[in-house]
N, C-alpha and C positions, 0 to 999 in steps of 0.2 A: 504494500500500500504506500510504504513512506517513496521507495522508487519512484509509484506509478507516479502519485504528487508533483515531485521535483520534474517528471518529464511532464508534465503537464504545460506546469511553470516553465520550464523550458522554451514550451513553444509557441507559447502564447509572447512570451519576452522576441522570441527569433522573431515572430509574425509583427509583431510592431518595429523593429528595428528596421524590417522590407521596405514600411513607409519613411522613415527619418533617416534612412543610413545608403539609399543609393546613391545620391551626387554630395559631393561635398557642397559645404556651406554656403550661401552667397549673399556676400553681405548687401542689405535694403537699407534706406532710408525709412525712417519711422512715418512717413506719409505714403511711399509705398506700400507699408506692411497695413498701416490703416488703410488704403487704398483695397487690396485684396482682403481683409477681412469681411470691409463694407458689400465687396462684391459677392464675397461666396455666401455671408447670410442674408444678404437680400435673394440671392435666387435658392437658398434653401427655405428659406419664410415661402416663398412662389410656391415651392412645393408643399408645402405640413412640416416642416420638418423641425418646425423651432417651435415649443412650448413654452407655457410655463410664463411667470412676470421677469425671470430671468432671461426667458424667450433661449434656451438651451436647445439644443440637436436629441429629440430624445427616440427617434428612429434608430433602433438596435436590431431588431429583424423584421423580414419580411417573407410572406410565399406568394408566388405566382404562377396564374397556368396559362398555357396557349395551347394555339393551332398555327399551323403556317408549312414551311418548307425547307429542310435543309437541303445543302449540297455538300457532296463528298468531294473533299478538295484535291486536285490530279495537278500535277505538272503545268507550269503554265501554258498555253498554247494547245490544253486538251479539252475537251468538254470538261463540265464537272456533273456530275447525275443526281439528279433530284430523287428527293423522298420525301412524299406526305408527312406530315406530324400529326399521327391521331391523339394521341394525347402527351402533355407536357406540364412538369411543376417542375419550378424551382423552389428553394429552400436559400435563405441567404441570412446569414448574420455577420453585420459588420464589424462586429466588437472581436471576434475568434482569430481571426476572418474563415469565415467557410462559407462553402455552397454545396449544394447535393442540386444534382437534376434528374430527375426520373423521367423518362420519354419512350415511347413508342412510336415505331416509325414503317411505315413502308418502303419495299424497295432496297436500293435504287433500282428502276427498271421494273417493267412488265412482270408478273408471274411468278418473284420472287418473295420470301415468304415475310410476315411483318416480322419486325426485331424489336425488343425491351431492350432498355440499356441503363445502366445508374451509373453518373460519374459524377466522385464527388472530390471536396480540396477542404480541410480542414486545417491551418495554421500552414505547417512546412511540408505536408504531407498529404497526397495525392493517390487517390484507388478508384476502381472499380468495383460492383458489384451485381454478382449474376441474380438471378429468382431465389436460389437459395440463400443469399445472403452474404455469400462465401465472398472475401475479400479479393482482389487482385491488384498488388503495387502497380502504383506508376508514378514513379520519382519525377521523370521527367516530363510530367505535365506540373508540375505544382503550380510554375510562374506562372501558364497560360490559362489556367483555372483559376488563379488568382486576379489576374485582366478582368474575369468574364466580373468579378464582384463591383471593382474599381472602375471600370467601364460604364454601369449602371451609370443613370445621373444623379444619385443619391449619392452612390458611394463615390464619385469622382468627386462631388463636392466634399467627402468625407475626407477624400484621400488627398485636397487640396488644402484645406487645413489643418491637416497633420504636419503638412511638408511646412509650417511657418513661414519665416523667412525666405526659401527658398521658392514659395508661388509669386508669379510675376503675372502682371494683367497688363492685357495691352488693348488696343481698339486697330480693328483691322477692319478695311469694309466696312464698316461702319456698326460692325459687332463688337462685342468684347469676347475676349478670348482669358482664359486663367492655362498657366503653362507650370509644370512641376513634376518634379521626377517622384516615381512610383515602381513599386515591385522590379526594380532593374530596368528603368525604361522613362522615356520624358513623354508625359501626355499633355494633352490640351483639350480645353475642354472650351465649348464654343454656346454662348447665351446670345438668348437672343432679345427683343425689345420686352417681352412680355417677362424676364426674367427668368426664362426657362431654357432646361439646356438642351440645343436646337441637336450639336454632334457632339461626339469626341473621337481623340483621335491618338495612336501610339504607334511605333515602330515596335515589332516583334522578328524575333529569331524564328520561323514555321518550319517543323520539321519537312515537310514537301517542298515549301516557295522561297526558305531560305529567308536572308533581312528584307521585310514587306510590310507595309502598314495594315495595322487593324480600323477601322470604323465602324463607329456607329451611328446612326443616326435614331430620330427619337420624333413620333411626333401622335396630336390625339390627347394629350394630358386630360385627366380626368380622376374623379374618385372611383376606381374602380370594383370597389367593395360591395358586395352583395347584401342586402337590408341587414343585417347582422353585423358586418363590420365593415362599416362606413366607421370612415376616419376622419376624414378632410386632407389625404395625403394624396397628393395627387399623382399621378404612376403615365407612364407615353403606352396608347393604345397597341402602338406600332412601334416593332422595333427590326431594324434593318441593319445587319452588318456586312461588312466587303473584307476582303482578303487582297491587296494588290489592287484595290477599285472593281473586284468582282462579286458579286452578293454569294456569302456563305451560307447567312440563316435571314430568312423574314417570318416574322413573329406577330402573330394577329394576339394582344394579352387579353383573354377570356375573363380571365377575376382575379382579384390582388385584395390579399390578406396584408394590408399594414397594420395594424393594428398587435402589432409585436406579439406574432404567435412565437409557440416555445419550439427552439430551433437548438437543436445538439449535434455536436460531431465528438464521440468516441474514436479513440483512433485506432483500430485493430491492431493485434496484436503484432501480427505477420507483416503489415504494411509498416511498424515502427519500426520494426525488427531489420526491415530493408531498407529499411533508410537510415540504417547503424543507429538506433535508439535501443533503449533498457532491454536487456533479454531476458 
């Protein structure tokens, strides 16, 4: 037990270090840093995201379902093949950081039989899981399953004020933009007049495409809580990402649970164990 604890701590310590410790420091001016604070809690108040007479960030988790389309990502210059999403939730807590996605999917292609799939990212540590339950490492998904948290526009505002000093705001186009490194990587995250965060945007290492940009884009914002949990948190209907500028996933969001459902990631035993944790 006392082990299991300290790994615990472990990586919950590792998982925030991801946000404060990938670019070194840069130093702002005290009207810059107030500049960027002003920014990131006006467009998180846009969203629900700030309670309280302290008006605090008090969004910790959230779940979500959809329907929509993936693509299976090929080489560039190949098709990539589409697969229905009959059903999809996510699981997200921003405090661990983790995510769990459960989907079902058809395809890709005619005649081929539907596929379950569960992938999920808890702190430093990344697996799979079959219908049994049964674990399967994946070390080297963690950062790219960690994008998928920080990419949200919640968590990107999260993940833009954690970086402090180091998020920079600019106006381009006549938007504003918030720029700051995350999970090993410099995002940007792009508002628009309404306060809302229109894209964002990060360069990743893809095991298939090699160094290529991820996007997302976001649009629809609404409560999408069904009479039961309504929140006032407002979540993008539509969510579209690209790979290199070509659409990986578009995402129709069916119902959105803000209202901080209980969101856990245990870490299996076998998946620590592969990624040189407690034996």
């Amino acid at each position: 037990m006392h082990r299991t604890a300290l790994a615990i701590v472990a990586v919950i310590l590792s998982a925030a270090q991801m946000i404060h410790a990938q670019a070194p420091a840069r130093a702002t001016s005290a009207t810059e840093a107030s500049r960027a604070k002003a920014t990131i809690d006006a467009a998180a108040n846009a969203l629900g995201m700030l309670r309280g007479v302290q008006m605090q960030d008090s969004l910790v988790t959230v779940r979500y379902s959809a329907t929509g389309t993936i693509y299976e990502v090929r080489p560039a210059g190949t098709p990539w093949p589409a697969s229905t999403i009959k059903t999809y939730t996510a699981r997200v807590a921003f405090d661990v950081p983790g995510m769990r996605v459960d989907y079902e999917r058809t395809g890709p292609g005619p005649g081929l039989p539907t596929v379950k799939a569960t992938e999920i990212v808890g702190a430093t540590y990344a697996w799979n899981e079959n219908a049994a339950g049964d674990a399967q490492p994946m070390p080297a998904a963690v950062t790219e399953r960690l994008l998928q948290i920080w990419i949200l526009p919640h968590g990107a505002l999260k993940a833009a004020r954690a970086a402090g000093d180091r998020t920079l705001v600019t106006v381009e186009g006549g938007a504003t933009a918030l720029t700051f490194p995350v999970a090993g990587t410099t995002m940007k995250v792009w508002i628009n007049e309404k306060r809302l965060v229109d894209r964002v945007e990060a360069r990743i290492k893809h095991p298939v495409l090699g160094d290529t940009e991820l996007q997302a884009t976001y649009s629809g914002y609404a409560d999408l809580g069904d009479v039961s949990y309504k929140s006032d948190v407002f979540f993008p209907a539509h969510i579209v990402q690209k790979l290199g500028g070509v659409t990986v996933s578009d995402l129709t969001i069916t119902n959105v649970n803000a209202y901080n459902p209980y969101v856990v990631f245990p870490i299996p035993e076998n998946v620590e164990r592969a990624s040189g944790g407690s034996k």
